[in-house]
N, C-alpha and C positions, 0 to 999 in steps of 0.2 A: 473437512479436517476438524477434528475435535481441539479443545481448547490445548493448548501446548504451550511449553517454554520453549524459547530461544534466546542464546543471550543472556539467560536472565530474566527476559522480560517476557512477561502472561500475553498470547496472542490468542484475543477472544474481541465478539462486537463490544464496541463503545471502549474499547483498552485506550487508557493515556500512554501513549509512547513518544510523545513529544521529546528529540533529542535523543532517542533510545540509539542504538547503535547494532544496528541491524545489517551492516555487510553482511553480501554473501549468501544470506542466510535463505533457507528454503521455506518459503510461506504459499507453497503451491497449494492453489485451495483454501486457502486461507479464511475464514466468515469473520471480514476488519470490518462490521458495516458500525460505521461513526468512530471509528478511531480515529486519535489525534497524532500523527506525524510527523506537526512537524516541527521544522527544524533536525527532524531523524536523518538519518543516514541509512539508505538503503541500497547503496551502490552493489550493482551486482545482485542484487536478491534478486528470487524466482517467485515472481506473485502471479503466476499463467493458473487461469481460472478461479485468481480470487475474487473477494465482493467486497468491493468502497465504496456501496452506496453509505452515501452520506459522509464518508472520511474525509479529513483535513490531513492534506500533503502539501500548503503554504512553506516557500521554503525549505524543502524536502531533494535530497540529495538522490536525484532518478535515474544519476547516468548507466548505462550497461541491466538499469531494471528489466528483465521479461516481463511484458505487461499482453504476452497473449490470449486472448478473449478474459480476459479481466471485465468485471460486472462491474459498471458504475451508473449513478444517474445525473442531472445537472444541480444537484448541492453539493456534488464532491468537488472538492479545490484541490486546483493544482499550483505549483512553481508557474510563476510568472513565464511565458512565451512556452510553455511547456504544451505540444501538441499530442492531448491521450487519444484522438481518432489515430495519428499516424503511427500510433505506438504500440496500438492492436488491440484496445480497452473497446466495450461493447457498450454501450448505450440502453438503457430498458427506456 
C-alpha cells in the first residue's frame, strides 16, 4: 500500500498517529513501520498484512482489529496483556 489518507490522517512509516481516530478503517497492507499509535483508536480496523515493525500501540484501542499475518518484530508495543501471537501477527 502506498502512502494514503484515512480519516484525515497520512498513513506512511514513522506516521504520528497517536490518538488519531482510525475505526473501521481499512489499512490492509499498510507499510506503519514505527508509527505511533498510541492512545489511537483502531477498533475494527483491517491491518491483515500490514508492517509494525517497530510501532508503538501502548494503549491502543485493538478490540475487533484483524491482525492476520500482520509483520511485526520485538520493538513493537503492544496494550498491556495484549496477546499479538494469538491475534495472528507474524514475528520476523
Amino acid at each position: 500500500m502506498d502512502v494514503v489518507e484515512v480519516n484525515g490522517y497520512t498513513i506512511e512509516p514513522w506516521a504520528k498517529l497517536s490518538g488519531a481516530d482510525l475505526s473501521g478503517a481499512d489499512l490492509s497492507g499498510a507499510n506503519c513501520i514505527g508509527a505511533r499509535f498510541d492512545k489511537a483508536n483502531l477498533a475494527g480496523a483491517n491491518l491483515e498484512e500490514a508492517c509494525l515493525y517497530l510501532a508503538k500501540l501502548r494503549d491502543t484501542d485493538l478490540s475487533r482489529v484483524n491482525l492476520t499475518a500482520v509483520w511485526a518484530d520485538e520493538e513493537t508495543t503492544w496494550p498491556p496483556g495484549f496477546d499479538p501471537g494469538a491475534a495472528g501477527v507474524i514475528f520476523d
